[in-house]
C-alpha positions, 0 to 999 in steps of 0.5 A: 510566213504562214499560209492563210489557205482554207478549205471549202466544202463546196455545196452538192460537191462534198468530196472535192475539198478546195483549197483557197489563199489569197495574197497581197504585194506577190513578187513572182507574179511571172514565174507563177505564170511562167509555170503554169504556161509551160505545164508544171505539173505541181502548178496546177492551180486557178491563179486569179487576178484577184482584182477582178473579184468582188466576192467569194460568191463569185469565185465559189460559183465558179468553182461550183460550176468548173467542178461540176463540169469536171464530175462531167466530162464537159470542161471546154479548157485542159483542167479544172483548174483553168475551167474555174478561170474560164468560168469566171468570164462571162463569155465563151472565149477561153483566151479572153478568160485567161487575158481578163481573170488569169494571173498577169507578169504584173499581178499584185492581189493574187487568189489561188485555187487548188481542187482535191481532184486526187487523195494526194490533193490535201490542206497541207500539201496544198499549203506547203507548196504555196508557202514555197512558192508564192512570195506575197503576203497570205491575207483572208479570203473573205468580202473584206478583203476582197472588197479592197482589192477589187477593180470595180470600173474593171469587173463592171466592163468585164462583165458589160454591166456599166449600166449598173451603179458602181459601189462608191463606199465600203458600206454601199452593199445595195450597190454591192449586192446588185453588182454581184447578183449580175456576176453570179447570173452571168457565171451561171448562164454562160455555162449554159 
């Protein structure tokens, strides 16, 4: 099965490509997790619980941020790759990061991100492991997609933002745009 990962040149961040691949219906959510908990190295990646994500703007910034801090020297987690799930989390808890965003035993939409953070680090390398790695199905990494997998009820609680109206269709962007506009401000400002 052929991987669906893309490489982003993230902005003010042109020398640390990353990687990203979304999957559906992933088998080995717990041998994921297990990997990453006891330290593999080769499973150094964000894995995302990609139904609390609503956008790629939300997993860029936080990205953005993660990265930034890695350049220095300021990560609050071990690696930049759970600073990423750590910044997702509008809070300073890194424990509640990993319980709300990170990958479950029981996850089914998954959205892994790997940074260039050596040469080694590359789209292919990057794309071969996950191939042999994750048993799900690779689907784009796009609004689309993520639109489909996204647990509104529980980003908007996540987030404390109940108060907000919930995107009731797939066409209600007002909604959308206002509900991501608060994601990408709390990302923002709990690293402040």
């Amino acid at each position: 099965m052929a991987s669906s990962l893309e490489t982003i040149s993230v902005a003010h961040l042109p020398l640390m490509p990353v990687h990203v691949a979304l999957y559906r219906d992933v088998q080995n959510a717990a041998f994921l997790k297990g990997q990453l908990l006891d330290g593999q190295a080769e499973f150094e990646y964000a894995f995302i619980d990609a139904s609390m994500v609503l956008s790629r703007a939300q997993v860029i910034a936080a990205v953005f941020r993660a990265v930034n801090d890695y350049m220095h020297n300021r990560l609050k987690s071990h690696n930049v790759h759970s600073e990423i799930v750590f910044s997702l989390n509008p809070t300073n808890n890194i424990t509640e990061s990993f319980r709300r965003f990170g990958i479950t035993d029981s996850t089914k939409d998954l959205l892994v991100v790997k940074v260039s953070v050596s040469p080694e680090i590359t789209h292919e390398s990057v794309a071969a492991h996950l191939d042999s790695s994750v048993q799900g199905t690779p689907v784009p990494f796009d609004d689309q997609t993520l639109s489909e997998m996204s647990d509104i009820s529980k980003i908007k609680k996540a987030y404390k933002l109940g108060a907000l109206p919930s995107p009731t269709t797939k066409k209600n962007d007002e909604a959308k745009q206002r509900l991501e506009n608060s994601l990408l401000s709390s990302i923002a400002l709990s690293g402040s």
